[in-house]
TIMI-2910 file (N, C-alpha, C, CB; in pm, 1 decimal, decimal comma, always signed):
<rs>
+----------+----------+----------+----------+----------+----------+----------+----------+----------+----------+----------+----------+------+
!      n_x !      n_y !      n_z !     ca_x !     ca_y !     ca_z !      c_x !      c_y !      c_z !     cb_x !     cb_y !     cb_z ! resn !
+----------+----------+----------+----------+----------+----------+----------+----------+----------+----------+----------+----------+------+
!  -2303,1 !  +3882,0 ! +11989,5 !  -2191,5 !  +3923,6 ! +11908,9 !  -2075,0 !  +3827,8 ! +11930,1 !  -2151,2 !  +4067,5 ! +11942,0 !  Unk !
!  -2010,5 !  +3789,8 ! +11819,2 !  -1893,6 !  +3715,7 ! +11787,8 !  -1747,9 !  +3750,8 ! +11783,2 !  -1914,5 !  +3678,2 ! +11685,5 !  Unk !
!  -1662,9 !  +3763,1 ! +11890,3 !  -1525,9 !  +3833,7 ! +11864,5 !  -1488,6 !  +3735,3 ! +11766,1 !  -1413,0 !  +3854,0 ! +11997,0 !  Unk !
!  -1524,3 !  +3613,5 ! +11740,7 !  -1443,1 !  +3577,4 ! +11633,7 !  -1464,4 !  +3577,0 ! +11477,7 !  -1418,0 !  +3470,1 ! +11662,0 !  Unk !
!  -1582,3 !  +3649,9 ! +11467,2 !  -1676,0 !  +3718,7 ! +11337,5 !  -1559,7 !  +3843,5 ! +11328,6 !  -1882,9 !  +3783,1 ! +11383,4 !  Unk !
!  -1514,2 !  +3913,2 ! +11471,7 !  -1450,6 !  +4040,0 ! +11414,5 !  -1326,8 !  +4011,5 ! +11404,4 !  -1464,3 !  +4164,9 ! +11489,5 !  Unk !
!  -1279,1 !  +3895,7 ! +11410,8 !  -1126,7 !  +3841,4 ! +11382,3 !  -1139,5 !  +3812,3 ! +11262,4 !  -1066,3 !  +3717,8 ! +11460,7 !  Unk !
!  -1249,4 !  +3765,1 ! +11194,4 !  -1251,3 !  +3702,1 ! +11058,8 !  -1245,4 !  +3826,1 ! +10964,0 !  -1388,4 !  +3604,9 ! +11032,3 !  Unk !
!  -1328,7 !  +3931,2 ! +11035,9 !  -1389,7 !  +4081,1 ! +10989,5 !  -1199,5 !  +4141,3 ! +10945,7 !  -1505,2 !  +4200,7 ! +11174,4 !  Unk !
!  -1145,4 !  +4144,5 ! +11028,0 !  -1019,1 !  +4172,7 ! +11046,5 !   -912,6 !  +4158,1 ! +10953,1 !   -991,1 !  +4116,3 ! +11135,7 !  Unk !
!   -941,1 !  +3988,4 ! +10969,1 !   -794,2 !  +3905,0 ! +10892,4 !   -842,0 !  +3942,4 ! +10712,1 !   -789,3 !  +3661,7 ! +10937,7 !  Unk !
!   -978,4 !  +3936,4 ! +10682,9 !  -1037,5 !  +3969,5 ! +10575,8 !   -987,8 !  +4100,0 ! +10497,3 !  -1164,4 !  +3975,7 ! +10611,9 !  Unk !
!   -989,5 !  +4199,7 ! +10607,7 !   -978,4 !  +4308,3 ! +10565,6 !   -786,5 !  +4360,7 ! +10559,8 !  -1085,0 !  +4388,3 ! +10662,9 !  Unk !
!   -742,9 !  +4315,0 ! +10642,4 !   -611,5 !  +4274,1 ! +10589,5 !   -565,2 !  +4234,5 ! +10485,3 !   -574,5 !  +4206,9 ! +10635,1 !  Unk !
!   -632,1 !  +4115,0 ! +10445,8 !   -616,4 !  +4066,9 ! +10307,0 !   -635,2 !  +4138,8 ! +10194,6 !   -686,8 !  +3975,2 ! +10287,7 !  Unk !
!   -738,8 !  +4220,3 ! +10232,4 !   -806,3 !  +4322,3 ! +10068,6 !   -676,2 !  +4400,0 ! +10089,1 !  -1001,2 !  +4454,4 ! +10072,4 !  Unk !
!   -611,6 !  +4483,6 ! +10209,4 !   -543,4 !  +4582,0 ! +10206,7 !   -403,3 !  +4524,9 ! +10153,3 !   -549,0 !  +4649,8 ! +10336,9 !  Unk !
!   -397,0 !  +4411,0 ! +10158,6 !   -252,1 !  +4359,4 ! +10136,3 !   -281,4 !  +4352,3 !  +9978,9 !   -200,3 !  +4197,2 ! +10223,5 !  Unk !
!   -335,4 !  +4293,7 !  +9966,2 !   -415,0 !  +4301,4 !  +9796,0 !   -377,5 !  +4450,5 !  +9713,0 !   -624,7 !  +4301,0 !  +9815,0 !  Unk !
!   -434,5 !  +4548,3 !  +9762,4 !   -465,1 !  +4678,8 !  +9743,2 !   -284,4 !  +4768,4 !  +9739,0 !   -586,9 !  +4725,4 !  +9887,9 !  Unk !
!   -215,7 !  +4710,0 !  +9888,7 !    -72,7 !  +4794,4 !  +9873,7 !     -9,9 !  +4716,2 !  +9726,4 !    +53,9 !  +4767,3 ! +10040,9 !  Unk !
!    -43,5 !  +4581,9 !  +9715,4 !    +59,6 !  +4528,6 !  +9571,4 !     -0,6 !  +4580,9 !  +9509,9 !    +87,8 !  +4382,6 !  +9510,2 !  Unk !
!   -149,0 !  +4626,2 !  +9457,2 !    -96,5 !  +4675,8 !  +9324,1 !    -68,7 !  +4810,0 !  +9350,1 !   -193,1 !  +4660,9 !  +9201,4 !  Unk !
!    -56,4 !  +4921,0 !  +9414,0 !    -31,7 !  +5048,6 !  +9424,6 !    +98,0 !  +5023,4 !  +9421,7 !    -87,2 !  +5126,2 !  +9532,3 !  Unk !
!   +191,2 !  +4938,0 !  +9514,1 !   +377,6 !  +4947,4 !  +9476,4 !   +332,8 !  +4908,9 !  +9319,5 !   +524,8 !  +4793,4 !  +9579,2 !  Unk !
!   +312,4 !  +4816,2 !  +9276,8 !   +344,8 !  +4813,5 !  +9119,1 !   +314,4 !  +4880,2 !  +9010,4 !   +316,5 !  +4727,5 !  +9076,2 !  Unk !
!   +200,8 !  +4986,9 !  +9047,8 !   +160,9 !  +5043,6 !  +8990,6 !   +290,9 !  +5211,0 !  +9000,6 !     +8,8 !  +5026,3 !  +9034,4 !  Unk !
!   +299,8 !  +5173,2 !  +9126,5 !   +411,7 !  +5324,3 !  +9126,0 !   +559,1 !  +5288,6 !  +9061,7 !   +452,3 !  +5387,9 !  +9313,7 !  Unk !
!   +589,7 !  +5151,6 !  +9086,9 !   +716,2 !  +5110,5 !  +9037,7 !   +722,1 !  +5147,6 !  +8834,2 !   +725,5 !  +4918,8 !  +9091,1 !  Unk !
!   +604,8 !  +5152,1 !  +8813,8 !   +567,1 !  +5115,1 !  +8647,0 !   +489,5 !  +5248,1 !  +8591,3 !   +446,4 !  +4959,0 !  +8628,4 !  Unk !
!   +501,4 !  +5382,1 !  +8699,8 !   +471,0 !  +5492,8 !  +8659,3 !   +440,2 !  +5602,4 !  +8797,9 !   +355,0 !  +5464,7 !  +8560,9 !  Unk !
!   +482,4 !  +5719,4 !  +8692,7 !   +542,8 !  +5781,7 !  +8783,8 !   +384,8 !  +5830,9 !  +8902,3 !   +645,6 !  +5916,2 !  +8696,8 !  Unk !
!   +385,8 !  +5852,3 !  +9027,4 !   +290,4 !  +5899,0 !  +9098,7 !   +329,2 !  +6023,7 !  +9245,9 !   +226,9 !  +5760,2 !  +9139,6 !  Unk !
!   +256,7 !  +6119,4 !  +9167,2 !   +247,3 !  +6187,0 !  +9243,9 !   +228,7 !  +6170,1 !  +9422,4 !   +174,2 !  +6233,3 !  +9182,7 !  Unk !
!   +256,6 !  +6246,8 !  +9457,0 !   +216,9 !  +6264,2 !  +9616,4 !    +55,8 !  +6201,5 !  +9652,6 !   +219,5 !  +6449,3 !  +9656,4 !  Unk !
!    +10,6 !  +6346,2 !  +9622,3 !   -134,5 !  +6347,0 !  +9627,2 !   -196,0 !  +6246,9 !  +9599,8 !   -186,4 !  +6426,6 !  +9559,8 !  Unk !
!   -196,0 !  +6235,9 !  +9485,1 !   -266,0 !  +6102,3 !  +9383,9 !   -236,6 !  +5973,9 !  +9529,2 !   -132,9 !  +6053,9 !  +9172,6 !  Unk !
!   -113,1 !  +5918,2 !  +9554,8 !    -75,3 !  +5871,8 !  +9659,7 !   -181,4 !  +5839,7 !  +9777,3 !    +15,6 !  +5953,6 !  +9691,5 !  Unk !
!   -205,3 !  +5967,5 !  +9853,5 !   -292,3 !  +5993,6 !  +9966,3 !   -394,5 !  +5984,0 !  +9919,2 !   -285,7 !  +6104,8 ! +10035,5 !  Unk !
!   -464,8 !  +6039,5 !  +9763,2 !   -576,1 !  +5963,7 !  +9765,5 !   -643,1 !  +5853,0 !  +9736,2 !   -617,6 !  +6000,5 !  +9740,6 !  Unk !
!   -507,7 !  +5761,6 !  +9682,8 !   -543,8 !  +5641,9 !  +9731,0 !   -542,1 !  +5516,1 !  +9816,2 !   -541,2 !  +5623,6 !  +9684,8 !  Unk !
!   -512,5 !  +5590,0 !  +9915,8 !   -468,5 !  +5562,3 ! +10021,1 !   -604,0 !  +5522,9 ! +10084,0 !   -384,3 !  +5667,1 ! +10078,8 !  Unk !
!   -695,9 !  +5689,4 ! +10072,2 !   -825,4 !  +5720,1 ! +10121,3 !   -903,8 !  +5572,1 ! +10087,3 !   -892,9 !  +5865,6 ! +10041,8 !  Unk !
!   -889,1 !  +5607,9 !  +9976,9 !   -992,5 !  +5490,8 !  +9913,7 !   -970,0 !  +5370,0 !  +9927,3 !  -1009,6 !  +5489,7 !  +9782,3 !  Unk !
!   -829,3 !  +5328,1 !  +9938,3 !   -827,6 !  +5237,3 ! +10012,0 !   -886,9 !  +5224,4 ! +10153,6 !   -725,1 !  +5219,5 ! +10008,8 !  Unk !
!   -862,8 !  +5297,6 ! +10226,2 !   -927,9 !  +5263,1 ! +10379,6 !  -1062,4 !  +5259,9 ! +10382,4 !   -894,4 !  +5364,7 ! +10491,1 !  Unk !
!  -1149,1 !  +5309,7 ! +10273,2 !  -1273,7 !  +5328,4 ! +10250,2 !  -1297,4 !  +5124,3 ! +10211,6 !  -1300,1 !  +5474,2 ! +10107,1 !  Unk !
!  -1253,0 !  +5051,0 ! +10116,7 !  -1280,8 !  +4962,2 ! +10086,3 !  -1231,5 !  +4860,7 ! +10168,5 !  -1262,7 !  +4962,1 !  +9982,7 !  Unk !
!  -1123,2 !  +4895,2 ! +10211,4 !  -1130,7 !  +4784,2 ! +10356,9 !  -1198,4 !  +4728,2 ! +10449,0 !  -1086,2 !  +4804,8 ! +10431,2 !  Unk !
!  -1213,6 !  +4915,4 ! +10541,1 !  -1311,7 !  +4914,0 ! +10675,0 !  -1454,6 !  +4873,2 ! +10596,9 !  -1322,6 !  +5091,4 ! +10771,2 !  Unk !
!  -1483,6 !  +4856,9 ! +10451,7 !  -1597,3 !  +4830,5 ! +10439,4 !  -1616,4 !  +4661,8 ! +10434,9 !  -1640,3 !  +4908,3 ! +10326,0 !  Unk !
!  -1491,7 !  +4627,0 ! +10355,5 !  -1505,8 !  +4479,7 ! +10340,9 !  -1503,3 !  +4413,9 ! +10461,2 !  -1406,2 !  +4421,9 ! +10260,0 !  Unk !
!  -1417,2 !  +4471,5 ! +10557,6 !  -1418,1 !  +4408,8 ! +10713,7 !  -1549,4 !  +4390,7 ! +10756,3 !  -1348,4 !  +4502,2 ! +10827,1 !  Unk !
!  -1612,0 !  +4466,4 ! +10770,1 !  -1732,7 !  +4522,8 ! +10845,1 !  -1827,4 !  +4359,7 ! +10738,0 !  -1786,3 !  +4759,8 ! +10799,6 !  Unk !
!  -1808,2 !  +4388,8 ! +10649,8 !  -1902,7 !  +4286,8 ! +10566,5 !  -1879,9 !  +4139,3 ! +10593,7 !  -1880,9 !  +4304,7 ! +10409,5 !  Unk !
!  -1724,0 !  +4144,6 ! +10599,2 !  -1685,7 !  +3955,8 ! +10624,7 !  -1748,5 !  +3993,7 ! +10767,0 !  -1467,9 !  +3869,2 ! +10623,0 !  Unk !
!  -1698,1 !  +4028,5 ! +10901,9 !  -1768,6 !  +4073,5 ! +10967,7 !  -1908,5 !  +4027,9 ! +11013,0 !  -1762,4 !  +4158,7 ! +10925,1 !  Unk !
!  -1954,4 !  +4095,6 ! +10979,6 !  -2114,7 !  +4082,0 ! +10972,0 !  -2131,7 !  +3947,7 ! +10881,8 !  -2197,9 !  +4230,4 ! +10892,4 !  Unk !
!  -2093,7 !  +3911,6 ! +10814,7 !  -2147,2 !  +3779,2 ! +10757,0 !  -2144,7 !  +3641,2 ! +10825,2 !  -2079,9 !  +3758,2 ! +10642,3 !  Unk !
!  -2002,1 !  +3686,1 ! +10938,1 !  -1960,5 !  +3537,5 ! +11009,8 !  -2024,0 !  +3577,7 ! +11132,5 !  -1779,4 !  +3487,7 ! +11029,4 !  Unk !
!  -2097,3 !  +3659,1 ! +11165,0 !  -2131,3 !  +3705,6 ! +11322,3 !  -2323,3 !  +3620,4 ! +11326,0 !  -2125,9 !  +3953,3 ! +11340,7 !  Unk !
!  -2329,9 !  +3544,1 ! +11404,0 !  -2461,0 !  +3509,8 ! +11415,4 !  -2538,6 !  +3548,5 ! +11497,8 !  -2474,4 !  +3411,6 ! +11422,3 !  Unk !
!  -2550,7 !  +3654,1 ! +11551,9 !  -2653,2 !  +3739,2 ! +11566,8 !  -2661,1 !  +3878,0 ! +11525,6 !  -2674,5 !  +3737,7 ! +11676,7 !  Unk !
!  -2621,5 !  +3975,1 ! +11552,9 !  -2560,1 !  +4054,7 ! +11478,3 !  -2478,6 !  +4125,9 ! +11387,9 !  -2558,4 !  +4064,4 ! +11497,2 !  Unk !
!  -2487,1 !  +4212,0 ! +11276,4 !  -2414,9 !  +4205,8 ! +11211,4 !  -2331,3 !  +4356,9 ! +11228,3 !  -2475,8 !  +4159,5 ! +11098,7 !  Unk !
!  -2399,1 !  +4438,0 ! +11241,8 !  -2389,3 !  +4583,2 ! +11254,8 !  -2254,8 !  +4632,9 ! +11375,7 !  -2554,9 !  +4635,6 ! +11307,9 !  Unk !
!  -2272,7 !  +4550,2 ! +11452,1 !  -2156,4 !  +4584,6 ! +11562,5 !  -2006,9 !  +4496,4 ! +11556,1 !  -2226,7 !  +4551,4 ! +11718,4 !  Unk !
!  -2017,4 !  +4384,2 ! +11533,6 !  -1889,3 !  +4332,0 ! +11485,9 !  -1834,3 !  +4417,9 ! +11340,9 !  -1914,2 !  +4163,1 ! +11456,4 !  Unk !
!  -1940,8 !  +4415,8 ! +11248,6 !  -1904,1 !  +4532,8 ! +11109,2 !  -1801,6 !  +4679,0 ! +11157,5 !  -2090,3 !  +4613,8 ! +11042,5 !  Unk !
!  -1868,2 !  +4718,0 ! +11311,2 !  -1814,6 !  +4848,5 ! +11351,2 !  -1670,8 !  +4823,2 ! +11397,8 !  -1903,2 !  +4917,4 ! +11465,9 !  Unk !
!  -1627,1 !  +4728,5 ! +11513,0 !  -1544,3 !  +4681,2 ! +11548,4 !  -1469,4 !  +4633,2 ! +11437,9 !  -1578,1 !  +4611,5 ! +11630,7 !  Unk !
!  -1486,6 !  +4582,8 ! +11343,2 !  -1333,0 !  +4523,3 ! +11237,2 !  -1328,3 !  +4707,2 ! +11155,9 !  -1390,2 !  +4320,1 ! +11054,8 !  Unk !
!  -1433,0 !  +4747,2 ! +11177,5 !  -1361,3 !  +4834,4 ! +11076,2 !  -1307,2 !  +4973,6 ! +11155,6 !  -1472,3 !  +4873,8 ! +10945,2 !  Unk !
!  -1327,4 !  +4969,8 ! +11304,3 !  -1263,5 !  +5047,7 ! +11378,0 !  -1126,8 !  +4966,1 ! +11381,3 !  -1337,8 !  +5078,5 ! +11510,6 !  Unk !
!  -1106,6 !  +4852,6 ! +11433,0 !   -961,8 !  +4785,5 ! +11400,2 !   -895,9 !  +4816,2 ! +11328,3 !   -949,1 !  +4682,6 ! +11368,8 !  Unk !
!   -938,0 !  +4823,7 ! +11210,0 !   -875,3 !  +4853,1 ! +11082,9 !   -813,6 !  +4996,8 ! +11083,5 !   -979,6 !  +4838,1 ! +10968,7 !  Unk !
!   -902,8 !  +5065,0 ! +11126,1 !   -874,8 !  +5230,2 ! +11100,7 !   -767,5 !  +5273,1 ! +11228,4 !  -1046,2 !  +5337,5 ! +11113,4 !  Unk !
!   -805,2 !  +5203,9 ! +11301,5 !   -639,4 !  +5163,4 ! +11416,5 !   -527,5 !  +5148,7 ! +11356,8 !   -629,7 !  +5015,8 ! +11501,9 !  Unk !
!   -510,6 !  +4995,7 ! +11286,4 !   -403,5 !  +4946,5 ! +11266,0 !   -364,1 !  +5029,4 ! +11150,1 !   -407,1 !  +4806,2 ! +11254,1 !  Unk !
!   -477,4 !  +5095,4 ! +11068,8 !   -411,1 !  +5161,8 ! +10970,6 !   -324,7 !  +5285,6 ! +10993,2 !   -499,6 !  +5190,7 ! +10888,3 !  Unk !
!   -388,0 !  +5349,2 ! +11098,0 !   -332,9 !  +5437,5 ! +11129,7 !   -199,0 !  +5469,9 ! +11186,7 !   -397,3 !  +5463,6 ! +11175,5 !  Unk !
!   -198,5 !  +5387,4 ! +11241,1 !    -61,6 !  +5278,9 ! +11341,2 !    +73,1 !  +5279,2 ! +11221,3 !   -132,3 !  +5042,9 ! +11377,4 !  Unk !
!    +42,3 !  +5234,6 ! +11111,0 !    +64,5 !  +5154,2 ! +11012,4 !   +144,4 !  +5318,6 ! +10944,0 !    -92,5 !  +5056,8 ! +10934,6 !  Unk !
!    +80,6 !  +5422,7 ! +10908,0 !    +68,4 !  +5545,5 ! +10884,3 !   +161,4 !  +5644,6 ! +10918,2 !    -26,9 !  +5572,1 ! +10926,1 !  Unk !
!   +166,7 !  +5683,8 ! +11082,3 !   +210,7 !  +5730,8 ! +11159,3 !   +347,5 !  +5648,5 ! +11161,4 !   +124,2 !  +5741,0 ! +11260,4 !  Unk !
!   +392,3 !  +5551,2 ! +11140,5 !   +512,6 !  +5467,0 ! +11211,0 !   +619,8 !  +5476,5 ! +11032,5 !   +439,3 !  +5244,9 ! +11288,4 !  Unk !
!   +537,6 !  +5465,3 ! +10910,4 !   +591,8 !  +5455,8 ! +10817,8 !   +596,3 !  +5589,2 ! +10735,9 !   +543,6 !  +5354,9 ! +10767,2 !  Unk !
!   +528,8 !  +5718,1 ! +10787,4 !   +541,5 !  +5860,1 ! +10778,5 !   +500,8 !  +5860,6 ! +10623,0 !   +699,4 !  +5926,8 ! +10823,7 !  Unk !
!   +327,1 !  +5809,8 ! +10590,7 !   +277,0 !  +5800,3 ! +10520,8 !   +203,1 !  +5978,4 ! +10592,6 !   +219,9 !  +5647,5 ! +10498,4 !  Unk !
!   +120,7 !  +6006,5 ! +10486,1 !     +6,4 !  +6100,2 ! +10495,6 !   -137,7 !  +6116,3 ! +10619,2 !    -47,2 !  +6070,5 ! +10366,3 !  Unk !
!   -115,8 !  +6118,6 ! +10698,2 !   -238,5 !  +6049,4 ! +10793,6 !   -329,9 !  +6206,8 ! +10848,8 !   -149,0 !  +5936,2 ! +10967,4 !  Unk !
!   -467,2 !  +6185,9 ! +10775,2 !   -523,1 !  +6292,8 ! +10845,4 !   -597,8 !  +6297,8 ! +10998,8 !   -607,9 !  +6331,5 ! +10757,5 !  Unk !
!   -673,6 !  +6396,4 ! +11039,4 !   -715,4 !  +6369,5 ! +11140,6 !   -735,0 !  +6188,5 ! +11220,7 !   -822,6 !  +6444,1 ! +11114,0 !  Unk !
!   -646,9 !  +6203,7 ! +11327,1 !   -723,5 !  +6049,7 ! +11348,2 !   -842,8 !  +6028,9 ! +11405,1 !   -654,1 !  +5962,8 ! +11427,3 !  Unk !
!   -911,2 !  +6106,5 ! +11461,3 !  -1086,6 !  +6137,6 ! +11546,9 !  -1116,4 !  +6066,9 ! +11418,2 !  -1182,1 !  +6340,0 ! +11587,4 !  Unk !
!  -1160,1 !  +6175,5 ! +11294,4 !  -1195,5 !  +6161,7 ! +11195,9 !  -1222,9 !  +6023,7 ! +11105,9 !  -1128,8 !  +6231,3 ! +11162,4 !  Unk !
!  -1035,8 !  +6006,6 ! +11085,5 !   -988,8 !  +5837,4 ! +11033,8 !  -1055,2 !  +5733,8 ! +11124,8 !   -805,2 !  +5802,1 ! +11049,1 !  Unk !
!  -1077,4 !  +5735,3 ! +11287,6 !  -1147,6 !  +5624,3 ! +11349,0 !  -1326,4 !  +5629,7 ! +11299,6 !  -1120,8 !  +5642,4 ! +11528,3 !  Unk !
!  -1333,3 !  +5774,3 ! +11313,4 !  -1471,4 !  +5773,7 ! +11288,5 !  -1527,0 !  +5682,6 ! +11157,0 !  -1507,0 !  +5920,3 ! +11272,4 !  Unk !
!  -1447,5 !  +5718,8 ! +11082,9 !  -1476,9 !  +5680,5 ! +10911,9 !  -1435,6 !  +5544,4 ! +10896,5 !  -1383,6 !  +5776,2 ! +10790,4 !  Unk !
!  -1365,5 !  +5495,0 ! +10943,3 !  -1343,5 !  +5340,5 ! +10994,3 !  -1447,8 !  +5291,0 ! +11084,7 !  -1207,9 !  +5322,2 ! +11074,6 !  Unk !
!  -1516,3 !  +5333,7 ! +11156,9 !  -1624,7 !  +5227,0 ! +11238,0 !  -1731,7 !  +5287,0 ! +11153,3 !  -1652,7 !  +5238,0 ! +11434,4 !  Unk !
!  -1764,6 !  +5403,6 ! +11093,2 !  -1899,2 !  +5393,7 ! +10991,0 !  -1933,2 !  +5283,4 ! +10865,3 !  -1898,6 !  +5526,1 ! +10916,4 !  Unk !
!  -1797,6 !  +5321,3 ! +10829,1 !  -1782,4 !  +5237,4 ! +10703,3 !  -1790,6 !  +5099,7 ! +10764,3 !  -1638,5 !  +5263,5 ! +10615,2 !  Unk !
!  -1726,8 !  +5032,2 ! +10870,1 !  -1725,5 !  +4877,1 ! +10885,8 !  -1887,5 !  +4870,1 ! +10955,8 !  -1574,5 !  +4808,1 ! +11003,5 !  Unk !
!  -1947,4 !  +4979,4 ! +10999,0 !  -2089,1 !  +4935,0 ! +11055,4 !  -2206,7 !  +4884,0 ! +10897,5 !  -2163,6 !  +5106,3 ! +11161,3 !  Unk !
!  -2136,6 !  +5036,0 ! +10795,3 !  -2217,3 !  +4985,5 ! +10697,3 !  -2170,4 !  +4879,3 ! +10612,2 !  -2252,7 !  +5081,0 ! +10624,0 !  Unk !
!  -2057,8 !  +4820,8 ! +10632,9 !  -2007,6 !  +4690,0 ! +10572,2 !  -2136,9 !  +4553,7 ! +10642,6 !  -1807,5 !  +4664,3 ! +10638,1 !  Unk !
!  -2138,8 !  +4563,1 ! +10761,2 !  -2191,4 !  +4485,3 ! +10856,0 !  -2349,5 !  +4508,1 ! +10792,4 !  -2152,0 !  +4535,6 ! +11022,8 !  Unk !
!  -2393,2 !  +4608,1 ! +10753,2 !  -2535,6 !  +4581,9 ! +10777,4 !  -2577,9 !  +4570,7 ! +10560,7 !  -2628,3 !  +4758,9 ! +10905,4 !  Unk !
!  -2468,2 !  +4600,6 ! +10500,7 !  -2456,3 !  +4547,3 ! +10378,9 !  -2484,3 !  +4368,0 ! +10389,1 !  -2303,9 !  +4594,7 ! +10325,4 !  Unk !
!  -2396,1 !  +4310,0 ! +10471,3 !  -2388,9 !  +4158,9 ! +10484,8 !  -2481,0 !  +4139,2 ! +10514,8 !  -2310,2 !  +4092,3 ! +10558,1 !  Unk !
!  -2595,1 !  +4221,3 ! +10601,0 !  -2711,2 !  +4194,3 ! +10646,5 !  -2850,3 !  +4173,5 ! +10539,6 !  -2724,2 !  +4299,3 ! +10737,9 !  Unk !
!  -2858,4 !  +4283,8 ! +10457,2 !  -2944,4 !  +4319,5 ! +10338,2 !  -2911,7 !  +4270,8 ! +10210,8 !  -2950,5 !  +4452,6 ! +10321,8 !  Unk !
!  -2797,2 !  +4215,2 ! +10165,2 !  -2721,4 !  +4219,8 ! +10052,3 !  -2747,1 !  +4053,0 ! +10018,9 !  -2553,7 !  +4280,9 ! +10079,3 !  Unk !
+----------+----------+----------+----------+----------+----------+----------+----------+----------+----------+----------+----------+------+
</rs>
């Protein structure tokens, strides 16, 4: 395993999320959005992150793919959370939010694997 597959896994998945908050501010700046609506896309965002992590991830890792995949997308579900809690966004369970962050980046990882 490659810590620097899960740095790549990481910086990757940063990128989608940075991607992902511009268009949600512009999309809220240019109409009106509910709360909810908000949090759930929030969800789905963290869903396509910890997945893309897990995938860059696993793609730059040369032997394994499945465990660096877990690690960027547990990172992720860290920093997101971090991110969450500090800016008094919506944050549910965090057990949960880590859990669903290292599943999703394991199956990002083993996507890169089969895909």
């Amino acid at each position: 395993m490659s810590l620097r597959a899960v740095g790549r896994g990481v910086a990757a998945g940063l990128m989608v999320a940075a991607l992902l908050a511009l268009g949600l501010a512009l999309a809220a700046d240019r109409t009106p959005v509910a709360e909810s609506v908000v949090a759930a896309v929030l969800w789905v965002a963290r869903v396509v992150v910890s997945t893309a992590a897990g995938w860059f991830a696993g793609r730059g890792s040369d032997s394994g793919a499945v465990l660096p995949g877990t690690l960027a997308g547990l990172s992720l579900a860290v920093l997101g959370s971090l991110v969450a809690a500090e800016t008094g966004l919506p944050l549910g369970p965090v057990g949960v939010t880590l859990a669903v962050g290292a599943f999703l980046g394991a199956l990002g990882g083993f996507l890169a694997v089969t895909g």
